[in-house]
Phi, psi and omega in degrees: 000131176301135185288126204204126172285129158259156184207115174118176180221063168285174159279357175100193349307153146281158207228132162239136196229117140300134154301155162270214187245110025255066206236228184194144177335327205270013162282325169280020197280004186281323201259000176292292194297002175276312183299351192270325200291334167273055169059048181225135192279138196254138173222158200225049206295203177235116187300205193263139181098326188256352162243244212242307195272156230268158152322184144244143218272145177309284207336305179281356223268128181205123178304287189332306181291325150321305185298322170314279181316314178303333192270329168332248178352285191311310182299323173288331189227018154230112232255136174026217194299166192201104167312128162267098202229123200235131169260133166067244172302322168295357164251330150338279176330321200281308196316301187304321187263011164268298139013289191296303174262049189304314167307334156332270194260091174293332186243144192227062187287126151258123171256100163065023174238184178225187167280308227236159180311132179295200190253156169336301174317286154329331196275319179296348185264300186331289222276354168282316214286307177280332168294293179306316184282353160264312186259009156256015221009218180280011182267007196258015148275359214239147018262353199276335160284350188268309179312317187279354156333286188241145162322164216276340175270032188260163190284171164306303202312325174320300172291324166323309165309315165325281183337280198303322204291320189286303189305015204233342171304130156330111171315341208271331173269006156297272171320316173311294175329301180301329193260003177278317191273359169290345198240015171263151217263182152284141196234039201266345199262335174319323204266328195271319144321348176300126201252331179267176184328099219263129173234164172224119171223141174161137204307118191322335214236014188309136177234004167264316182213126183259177196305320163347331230215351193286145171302150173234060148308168184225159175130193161279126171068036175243125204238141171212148210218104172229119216262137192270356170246018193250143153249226204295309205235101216252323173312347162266299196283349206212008217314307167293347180274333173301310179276325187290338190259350160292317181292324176275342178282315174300322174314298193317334200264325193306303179265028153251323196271352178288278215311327162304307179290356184282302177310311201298005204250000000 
């Protein structure tokens, strides 16, 4: 079972924040305890590779396998519908379990993510990227990833934090990553089809996925948040505008299900 943090005692919904890639639950601990304090129990795993469990072997390393394992970890510890909100890879992730489970995931938030596949070009950098990271372990991302993390106006201490959060990633769950997002497919029809509450937060200053590529739902219960002094990574750079547009997402499932238990009456 993915190793994972809670936070709040609500009454629900529940709200689950992903990690991205090459990163770890602990990115979120500024903005889980806010969303826990307007009364939502928050939960916070590890993807596979990136806690206490093992890699998923390159061969399977797949988003749909990622996504497997997260819906294990949902059937244990979270009771019925469930906000889903994946920063980066981690919304890949999210997209792929909604896809699967749809009774499942009522709220569908992308942090600092996109829909659609990479392009060729990305995909020959994923497969460079792991031939490096196999004769160099994980530093042979650094220093540059860490830099493209954040905006060029974030303190030093961030990059340092970058720094550490990345040098500290499993090599094997570096590569399992690199080679799920190379072989994920676009799920852009996942997302416009999605029938409960769509949130986008992302940063003006994305220097990984730039604001060009951020999803623009339209629509009823479509929320988009793009905050201007963030780069990639807006639950560090942006903490209260970030958590606060989780909180207003999540609210959307809260005040559906009294209307419903409301009908039911």
């Amino acid at each position: 079972m993915l190793a994972f943090d809670t936070v709040g005692r609500g009454e629900g919904p529940f709200v689950v924040l992903l990690h991205g890639w090459p990163l770890d639950r602990s990115i979120w601990r500024e903005v889980a305890p806010r969303v826990a304090e307007a009364g939502f129990r928050v939960l916070v795993p590890d993807l596979p590779g990136f806690g206490s469990r093992p890699p998923l072997p390159p061969a399977s390393s797949t988003v749909e396998a990622f996504a497997d394992e997260v819906a294990a970890f949902l059937e244990a510890h979270a009771r019925g519908p469930t906000a889903v909100a994946g920063h980066s890879f981690g919304g890949y992730v999210a997209l792929a379990l909604a896809e699967r489970d749809p009774d499942r995931v009522a709220g569908l938030g992308l942090i600092a993510s996109r829909t659609f596949a990479d392009s060729d070009a990305a995909r020959r950098g994923r497969h460079e990227a792991i031939e490096k990271v196999r004769a160099q372990g994980t530093a042979a991302l650094l220093p540059g990833l860490a830099e493209k993390l954040l905006a060029p106006t974030a303190p030093s201490g961030l990059r340092e934090r970058a720094a550490a959060t990345v040098a500290r990633a499993h090599p094997g769950a570096v590569v399992a990553g690199l080679a799920a997002m190379a072989r994920r497919p676009d799920r852009t029809r996942v997302l416009e089809g999605f029938e409960g509450p769509v949130l986008v937060v992302h940063g003006a200053q994305d220097a990984l996925i730039p604001i060009s590529e951020a999803p623009a739902p339209s629509g009823p219960h479509r929320t988009v948040r793009v905050l201007p002094g963030a780069g990639h990574m807006p639950m560090w750079e942006s903490i209260g505008p970030t958590a606060d547009a989780i909180v207003a997402w999540a609210s959307g499932l809260r005040s559906a299900r009294r209307t419903s238990k409301g009908a039911a009456r």
